[in-house]
Gaussian input, Z-matrix of N, CA and C with variables (Angstrom, degrees):
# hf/3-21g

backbone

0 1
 N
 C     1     B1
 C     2     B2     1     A1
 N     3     B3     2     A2     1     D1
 C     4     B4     3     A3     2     D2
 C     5     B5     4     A4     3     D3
 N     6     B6     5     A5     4     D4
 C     7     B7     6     A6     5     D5
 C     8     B8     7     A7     6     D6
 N     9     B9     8     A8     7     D7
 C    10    B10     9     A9     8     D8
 C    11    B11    10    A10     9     D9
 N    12    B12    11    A11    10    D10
 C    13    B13    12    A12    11    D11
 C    14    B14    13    A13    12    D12
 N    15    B15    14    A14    13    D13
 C    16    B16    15    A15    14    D14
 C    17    B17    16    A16    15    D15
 N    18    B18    17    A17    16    D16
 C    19    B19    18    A18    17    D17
 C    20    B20    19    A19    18    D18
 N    21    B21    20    A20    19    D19
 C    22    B22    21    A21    20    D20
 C    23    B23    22    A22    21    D21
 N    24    B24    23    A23    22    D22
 C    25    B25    24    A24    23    D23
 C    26    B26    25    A25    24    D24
 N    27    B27    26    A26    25    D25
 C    28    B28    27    A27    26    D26
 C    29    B29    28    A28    27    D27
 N    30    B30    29    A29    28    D28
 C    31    B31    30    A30    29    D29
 C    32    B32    31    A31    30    D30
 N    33    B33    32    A32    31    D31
 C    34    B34    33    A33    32    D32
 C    35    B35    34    A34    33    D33
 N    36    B36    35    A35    34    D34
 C    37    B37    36    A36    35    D35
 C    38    B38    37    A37    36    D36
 N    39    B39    38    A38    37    D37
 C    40    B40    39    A39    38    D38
 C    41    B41    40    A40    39    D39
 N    42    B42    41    A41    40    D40
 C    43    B43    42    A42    41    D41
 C    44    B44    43    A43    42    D42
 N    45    B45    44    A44    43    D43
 C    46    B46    45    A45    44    D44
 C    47    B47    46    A46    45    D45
 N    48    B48    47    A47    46    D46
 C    49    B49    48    A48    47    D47
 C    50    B50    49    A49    48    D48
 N    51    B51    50    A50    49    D49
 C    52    B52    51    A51    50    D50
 C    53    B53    52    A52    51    D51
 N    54    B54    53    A53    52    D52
 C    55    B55    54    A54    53    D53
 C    56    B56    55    A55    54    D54
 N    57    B57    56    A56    55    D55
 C    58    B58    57    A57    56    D56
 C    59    B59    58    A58    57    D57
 N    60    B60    59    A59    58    D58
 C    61    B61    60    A60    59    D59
 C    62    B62    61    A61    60    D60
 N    63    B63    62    A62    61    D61
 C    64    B64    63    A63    62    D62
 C    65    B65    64    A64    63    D63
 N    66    B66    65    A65    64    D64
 C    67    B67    66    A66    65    D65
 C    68    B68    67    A67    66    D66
 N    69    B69    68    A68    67    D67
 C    70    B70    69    A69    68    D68
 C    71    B71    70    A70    69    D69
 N    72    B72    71    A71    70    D70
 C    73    B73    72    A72    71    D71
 C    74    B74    73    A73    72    D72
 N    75    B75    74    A74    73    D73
 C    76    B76    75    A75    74    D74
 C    77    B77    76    A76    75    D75
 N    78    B78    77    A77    76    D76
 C    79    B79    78    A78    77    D77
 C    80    B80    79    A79    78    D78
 N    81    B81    80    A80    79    D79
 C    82    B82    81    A81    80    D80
 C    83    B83    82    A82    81    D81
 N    84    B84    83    A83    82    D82
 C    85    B85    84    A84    83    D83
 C    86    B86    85    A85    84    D84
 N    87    B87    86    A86    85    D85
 C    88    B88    87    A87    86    D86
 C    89    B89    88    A88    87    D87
 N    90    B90    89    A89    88    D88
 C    91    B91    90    A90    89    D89
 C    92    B92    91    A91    90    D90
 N    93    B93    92    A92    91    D91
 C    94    B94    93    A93    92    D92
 C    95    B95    94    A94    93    D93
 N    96    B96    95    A95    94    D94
 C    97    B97    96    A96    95    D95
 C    98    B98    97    A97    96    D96
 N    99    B99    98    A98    97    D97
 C   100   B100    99    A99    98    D98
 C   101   B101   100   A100    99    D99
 N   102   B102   101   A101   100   D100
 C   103   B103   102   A102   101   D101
 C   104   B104   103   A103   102   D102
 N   105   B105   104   A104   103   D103
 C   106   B106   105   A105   104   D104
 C   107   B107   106   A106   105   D105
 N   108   B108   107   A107   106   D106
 C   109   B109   108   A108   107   D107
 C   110   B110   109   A109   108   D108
 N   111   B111   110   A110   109   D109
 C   112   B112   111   A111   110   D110
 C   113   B113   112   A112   111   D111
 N   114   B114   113   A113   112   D112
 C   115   B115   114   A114   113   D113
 C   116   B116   115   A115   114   D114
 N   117   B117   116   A116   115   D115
 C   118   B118   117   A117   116   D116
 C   119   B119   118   A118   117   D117
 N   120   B120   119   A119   118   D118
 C   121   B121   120   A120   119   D119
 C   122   B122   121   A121   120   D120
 N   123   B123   122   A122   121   D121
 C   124   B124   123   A123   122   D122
 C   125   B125   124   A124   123   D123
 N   126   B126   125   A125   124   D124
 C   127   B127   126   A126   125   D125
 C   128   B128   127   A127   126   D126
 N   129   B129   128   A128   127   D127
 C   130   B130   129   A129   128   D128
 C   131   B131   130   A130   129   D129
 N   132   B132   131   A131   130   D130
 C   133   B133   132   A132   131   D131
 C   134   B134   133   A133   132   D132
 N   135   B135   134   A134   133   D133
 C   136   B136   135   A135   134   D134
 C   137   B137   136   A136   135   D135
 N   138   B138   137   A137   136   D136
 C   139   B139   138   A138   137   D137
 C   140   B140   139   A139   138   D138
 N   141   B141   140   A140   139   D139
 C   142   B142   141   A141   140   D140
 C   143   B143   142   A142   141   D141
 N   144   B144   143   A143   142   D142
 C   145   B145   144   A144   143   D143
 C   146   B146   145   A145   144   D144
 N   147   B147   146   A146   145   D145
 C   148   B148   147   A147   146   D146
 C   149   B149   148   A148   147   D147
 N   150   B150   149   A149   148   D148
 C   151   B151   150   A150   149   D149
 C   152   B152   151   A151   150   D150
 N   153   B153   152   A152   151   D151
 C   154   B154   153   A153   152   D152
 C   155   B155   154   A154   153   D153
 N   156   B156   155   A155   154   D154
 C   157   B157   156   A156   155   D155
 C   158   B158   157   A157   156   D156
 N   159   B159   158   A158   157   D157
 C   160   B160   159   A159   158   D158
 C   161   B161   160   A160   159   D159
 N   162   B162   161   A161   160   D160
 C   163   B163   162   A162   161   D161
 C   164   B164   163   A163   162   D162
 N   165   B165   164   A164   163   D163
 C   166   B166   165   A165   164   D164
 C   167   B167   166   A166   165   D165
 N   168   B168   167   A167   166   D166
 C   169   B169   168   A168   167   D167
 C   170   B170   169   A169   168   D168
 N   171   B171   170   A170   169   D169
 C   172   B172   171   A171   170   D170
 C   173   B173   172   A172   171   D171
 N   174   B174   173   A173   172   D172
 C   175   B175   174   A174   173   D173
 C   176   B176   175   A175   174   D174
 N   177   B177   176   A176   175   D175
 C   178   B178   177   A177   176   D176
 C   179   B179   178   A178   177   D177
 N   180   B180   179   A179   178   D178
 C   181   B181   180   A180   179   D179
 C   182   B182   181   A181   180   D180
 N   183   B183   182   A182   181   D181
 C   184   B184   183   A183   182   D182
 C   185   B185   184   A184   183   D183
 N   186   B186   185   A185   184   D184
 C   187   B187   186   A186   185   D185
 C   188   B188   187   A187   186   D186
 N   189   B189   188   A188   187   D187
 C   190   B190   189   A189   188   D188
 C   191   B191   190   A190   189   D189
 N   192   B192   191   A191   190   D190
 C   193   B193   192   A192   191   D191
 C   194   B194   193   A193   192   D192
 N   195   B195   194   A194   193   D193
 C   196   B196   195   A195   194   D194
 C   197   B197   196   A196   195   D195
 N   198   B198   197   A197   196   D196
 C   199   B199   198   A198   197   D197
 C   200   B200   199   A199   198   D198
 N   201   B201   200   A200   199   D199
 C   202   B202   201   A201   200   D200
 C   203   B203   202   A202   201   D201
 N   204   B204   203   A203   202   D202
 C   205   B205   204   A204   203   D203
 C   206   B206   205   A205   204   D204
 N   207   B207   206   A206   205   D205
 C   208   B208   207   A207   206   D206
 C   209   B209   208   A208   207   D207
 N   210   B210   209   A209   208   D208
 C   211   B211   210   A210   209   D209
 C   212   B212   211   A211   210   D210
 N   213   B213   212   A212   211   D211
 C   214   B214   213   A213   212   D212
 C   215   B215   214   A214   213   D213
 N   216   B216   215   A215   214   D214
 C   217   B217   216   A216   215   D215
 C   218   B218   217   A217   216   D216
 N   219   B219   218   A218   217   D217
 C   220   B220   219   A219   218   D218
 C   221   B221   220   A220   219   D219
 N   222   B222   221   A221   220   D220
 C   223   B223   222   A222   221   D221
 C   224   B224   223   A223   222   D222
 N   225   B225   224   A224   223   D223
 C   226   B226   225   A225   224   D224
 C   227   B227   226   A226   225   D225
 N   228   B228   227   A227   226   D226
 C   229   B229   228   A228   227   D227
 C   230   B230   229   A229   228   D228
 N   231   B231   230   A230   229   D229
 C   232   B232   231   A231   230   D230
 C   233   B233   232   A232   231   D231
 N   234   B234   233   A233   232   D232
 C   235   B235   234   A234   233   D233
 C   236   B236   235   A235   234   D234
 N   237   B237   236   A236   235   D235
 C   238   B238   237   A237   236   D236
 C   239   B239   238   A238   237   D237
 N   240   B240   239   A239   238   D238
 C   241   B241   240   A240   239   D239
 C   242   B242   241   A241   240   D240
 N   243   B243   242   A242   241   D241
 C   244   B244   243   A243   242   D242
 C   245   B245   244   A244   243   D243

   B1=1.4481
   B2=1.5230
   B3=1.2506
   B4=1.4593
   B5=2.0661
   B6=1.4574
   B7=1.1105
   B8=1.5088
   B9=1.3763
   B10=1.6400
   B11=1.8229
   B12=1.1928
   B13=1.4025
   B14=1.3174
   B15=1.4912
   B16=1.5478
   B17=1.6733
   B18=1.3910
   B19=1.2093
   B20=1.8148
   B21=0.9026
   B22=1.7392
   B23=1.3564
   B24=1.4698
   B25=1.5807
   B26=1.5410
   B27=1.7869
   B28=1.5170
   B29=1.7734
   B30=1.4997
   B31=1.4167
   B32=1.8382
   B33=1.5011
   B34=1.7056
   B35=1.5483
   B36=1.6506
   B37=1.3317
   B38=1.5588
   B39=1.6070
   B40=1.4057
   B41=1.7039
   B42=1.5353
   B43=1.3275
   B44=1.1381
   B45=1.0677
   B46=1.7346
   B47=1.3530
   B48=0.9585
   B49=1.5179
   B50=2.1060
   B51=1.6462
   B52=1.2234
   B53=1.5867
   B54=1.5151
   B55=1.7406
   B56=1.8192
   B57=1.6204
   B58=1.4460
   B59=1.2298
   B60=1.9086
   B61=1.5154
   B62=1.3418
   B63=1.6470
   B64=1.2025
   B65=1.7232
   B66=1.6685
   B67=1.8928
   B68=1.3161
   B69=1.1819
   B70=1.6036
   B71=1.6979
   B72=1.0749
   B73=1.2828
   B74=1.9127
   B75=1.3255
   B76=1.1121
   B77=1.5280
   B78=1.3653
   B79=1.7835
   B80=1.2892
   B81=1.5508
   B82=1.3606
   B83=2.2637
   B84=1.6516
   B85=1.5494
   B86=1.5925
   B87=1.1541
   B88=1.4840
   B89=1.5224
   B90=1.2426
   B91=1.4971
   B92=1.8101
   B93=1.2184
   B94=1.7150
   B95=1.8093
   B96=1.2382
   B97=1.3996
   B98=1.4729
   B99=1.7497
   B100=1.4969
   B101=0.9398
   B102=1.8226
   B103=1.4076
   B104=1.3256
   B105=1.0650
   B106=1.3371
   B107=1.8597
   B108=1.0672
   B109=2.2295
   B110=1.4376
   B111=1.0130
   B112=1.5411
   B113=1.6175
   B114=1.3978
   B115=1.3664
   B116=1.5862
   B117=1.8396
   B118=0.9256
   B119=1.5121
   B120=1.2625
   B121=1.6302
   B122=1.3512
   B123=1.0317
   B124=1.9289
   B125=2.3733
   B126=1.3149
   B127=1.5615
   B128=1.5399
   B129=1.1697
   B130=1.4698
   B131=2.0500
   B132=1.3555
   B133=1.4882
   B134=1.2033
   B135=1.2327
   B136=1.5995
   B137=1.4882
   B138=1.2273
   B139=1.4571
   B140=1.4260
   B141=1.6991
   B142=1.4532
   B143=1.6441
   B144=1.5480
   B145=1.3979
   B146=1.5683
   B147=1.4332
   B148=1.4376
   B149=1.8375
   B150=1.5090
   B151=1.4763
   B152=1.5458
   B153=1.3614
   B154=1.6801
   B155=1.4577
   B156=1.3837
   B157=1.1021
   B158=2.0844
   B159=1.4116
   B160=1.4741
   B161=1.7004
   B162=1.6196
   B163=1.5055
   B164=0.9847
   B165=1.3482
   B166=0.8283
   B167=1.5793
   B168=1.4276
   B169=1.9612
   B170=1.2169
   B171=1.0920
   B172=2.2839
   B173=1.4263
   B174=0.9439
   B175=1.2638
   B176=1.7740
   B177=1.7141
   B178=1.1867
   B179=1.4274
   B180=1.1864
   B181=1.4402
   B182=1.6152
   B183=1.0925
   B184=1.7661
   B185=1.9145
   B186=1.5835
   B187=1.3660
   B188=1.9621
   B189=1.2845
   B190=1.1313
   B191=1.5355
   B192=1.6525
   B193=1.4732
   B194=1.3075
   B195=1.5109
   B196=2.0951
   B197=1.8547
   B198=1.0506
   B199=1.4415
   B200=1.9603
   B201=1.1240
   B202=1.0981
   B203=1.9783
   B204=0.9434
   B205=1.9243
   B206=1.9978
   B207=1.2104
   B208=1.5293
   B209=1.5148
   B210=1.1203
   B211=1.4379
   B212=1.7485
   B213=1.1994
   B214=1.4630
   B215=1.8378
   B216=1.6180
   B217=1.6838
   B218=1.5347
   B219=1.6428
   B220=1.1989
   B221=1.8797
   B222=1.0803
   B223=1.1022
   B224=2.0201
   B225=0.5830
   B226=1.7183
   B227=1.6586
   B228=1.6904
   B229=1.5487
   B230=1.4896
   B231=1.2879
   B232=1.2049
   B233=1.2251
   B234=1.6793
   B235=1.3495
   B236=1.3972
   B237=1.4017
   B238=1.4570
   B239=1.1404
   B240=1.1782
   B241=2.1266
   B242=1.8045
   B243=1.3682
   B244=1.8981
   B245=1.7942
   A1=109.01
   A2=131.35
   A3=131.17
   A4=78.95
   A5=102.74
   A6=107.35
   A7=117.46
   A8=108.87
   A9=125.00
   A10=91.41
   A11=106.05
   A12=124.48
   A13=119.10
   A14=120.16
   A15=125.87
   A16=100.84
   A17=117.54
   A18=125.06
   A19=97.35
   A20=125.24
   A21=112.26
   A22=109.59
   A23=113.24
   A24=133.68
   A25=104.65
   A26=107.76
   A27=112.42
   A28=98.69
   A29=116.80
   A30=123.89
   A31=82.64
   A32=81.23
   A33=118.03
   A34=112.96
   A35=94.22
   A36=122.36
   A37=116.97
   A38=100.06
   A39=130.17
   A40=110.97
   A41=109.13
   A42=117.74
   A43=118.57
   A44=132.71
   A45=139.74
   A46=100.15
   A47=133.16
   A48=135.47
   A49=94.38
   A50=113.52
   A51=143.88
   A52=124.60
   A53=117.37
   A54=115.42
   A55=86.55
   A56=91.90
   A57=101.72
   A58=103.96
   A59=116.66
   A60=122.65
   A61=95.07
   A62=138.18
   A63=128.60
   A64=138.52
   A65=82.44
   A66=89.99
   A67=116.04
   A68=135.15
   A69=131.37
   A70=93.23
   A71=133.41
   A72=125.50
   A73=114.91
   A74=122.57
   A75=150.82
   A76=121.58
   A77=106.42
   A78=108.32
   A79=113.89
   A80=103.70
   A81=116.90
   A82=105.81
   A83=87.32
   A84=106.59
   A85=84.75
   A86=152.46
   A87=139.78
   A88=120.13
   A89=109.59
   A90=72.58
   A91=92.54
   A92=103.85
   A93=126.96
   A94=103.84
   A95=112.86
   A96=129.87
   A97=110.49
   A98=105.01
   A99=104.49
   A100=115.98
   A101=103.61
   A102=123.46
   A103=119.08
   A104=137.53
   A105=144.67
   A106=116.78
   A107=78.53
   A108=107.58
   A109=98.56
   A110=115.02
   A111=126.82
   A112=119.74
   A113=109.85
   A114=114.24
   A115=106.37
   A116=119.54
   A117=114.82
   A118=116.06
   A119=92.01
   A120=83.60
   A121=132.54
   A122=113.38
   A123=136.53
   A124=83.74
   A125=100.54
   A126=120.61
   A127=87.88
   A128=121.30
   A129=117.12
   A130=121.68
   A131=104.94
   A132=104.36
   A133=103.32
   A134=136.68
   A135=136.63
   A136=83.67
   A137=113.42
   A138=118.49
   A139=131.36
   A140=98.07
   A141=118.18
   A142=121.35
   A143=101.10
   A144=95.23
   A145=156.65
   A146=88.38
   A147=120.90
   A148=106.96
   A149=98.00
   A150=98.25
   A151=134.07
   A152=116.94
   A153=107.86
   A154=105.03
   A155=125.73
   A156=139.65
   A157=88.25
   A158=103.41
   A159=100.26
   A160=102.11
   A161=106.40
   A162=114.92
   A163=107.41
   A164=128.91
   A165=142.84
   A166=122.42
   A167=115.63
   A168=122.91
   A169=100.35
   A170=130.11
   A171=109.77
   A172=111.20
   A173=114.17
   A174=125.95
   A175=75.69
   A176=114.49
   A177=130.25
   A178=116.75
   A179=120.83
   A180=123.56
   A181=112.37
   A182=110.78
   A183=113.31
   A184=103.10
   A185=95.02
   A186=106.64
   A187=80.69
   A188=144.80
   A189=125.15
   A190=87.94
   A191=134.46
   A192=121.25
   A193=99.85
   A194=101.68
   A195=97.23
   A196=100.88
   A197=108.61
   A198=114.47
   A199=99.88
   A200=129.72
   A201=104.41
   A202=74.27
   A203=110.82
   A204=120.92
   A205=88.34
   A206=107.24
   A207=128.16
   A208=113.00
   A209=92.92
   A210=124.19
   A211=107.97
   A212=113.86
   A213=147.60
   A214=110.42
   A215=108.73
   A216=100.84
   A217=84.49
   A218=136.01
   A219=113.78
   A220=119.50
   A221=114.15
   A222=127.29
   A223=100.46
   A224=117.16
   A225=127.21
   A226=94.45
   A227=116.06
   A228=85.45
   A229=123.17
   A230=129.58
   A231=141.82
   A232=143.49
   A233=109.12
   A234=112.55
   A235=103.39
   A236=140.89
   A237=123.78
   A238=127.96
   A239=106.51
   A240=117.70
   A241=81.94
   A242=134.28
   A243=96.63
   A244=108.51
   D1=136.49
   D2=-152.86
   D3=-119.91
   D4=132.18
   D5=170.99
   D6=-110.17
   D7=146.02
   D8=-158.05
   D9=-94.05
   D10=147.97
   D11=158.34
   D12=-96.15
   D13=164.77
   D14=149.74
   D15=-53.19
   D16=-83.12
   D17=-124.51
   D18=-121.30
   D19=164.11
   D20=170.31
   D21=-101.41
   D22=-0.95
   D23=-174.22
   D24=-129.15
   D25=85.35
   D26=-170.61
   D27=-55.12
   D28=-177.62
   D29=164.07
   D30=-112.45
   D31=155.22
   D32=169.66
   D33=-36.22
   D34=-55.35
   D35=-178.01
   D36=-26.15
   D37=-84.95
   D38=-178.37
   D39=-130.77
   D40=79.51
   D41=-178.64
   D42=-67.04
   D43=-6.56
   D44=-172.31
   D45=-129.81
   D46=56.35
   D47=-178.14
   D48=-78.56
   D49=111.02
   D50=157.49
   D51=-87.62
   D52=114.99
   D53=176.20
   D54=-68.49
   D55=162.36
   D56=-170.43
   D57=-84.23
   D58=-16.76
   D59=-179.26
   D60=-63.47
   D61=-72.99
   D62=151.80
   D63=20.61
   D64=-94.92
   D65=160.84
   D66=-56.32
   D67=-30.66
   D68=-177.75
   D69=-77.54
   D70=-52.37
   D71=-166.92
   D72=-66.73
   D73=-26.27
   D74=157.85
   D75=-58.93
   D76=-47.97
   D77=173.54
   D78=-72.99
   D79=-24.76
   D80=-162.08
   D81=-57.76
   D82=-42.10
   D83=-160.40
   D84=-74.10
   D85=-14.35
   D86=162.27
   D87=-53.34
   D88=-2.31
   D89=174.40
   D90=119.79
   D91=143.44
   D92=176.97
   D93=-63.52
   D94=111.09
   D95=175.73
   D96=82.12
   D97=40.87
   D98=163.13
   D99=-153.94
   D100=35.72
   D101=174.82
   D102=-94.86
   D103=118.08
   D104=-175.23
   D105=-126.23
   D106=134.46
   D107=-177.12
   D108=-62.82
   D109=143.43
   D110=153.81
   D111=-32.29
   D112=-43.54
   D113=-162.53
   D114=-93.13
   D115=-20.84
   D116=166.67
   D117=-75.65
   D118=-36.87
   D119=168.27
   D120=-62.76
   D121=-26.81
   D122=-172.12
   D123=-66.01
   D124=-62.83
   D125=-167.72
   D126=-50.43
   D127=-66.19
   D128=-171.31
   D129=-80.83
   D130=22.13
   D131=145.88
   D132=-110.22
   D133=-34.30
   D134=-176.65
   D135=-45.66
   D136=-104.65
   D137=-174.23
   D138=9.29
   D139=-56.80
   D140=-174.24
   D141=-89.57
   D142=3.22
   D143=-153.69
   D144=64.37
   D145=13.88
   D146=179.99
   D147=-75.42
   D148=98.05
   D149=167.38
   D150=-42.42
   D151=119.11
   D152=179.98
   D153=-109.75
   D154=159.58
   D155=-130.00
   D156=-153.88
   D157=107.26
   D158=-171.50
   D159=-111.89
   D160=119.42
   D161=173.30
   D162=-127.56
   D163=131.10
   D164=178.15
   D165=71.58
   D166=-108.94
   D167=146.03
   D168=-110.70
   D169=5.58
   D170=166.50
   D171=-103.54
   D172=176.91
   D173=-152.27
   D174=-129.20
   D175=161.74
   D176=168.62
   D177=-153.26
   D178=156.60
   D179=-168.07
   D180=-165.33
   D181=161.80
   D182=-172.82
   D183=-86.97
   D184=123.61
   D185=-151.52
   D186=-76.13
   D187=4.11
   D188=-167.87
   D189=-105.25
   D190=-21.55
   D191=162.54
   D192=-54.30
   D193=-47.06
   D194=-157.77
   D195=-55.20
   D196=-58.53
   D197=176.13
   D198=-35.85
   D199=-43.26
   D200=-139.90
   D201=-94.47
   D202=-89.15
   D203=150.90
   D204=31.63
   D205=-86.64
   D206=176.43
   D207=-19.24
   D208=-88.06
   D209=154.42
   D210=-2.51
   D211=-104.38
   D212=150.85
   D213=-6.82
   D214=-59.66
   D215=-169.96
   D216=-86.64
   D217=-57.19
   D218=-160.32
   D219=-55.09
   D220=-27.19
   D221=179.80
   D222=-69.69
   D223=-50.03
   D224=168.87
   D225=-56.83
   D226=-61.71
   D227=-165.46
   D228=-68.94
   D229=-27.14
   D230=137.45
   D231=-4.14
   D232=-60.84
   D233=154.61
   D234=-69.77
   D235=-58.29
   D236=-179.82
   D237=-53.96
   D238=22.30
   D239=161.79
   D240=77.82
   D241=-5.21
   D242=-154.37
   D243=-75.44

């Protein structure tokens, strides 16, 4: 899946700016129980403090939070046996 940017000229800010449809479509290809929804994902930058970035109707965010974000709850659901 070839992922789209905002801009062809990232900002400093958030250079990897990822739609969460994106990251959900991306976690998805990991593998059985490291698939995650848009909305869980949306729930788990709130959480983390992961800035989102609203264009249009998607939401966007720096896919190296999402990576880390990822990271972090699956590893949590894991130890909680789910």
């Amino acid at each position: 899946m070839a992922v789209s940017t905002l801009s062809p000229y990232p900002s400093p800010s958030a250079p990897d700016l990822v739609s969460l449809k994106e990251a959900s479509a991306l976690f998805a290809s990991c593998g059985p129980g490291r698939q995650v929804s848009r909305n869980t994902l949306r729930k788990w930058a709130v959480k983390h403090g992961v800035p989102l970035e609203r264009v249009g109707r998607e939401d966007w965010a720096s896919w190296s939070d999402l990576l880390e974000v990822h990271a972090k709850e699956i590893d949590r659901r894991e130890a909680a046996g789910a």
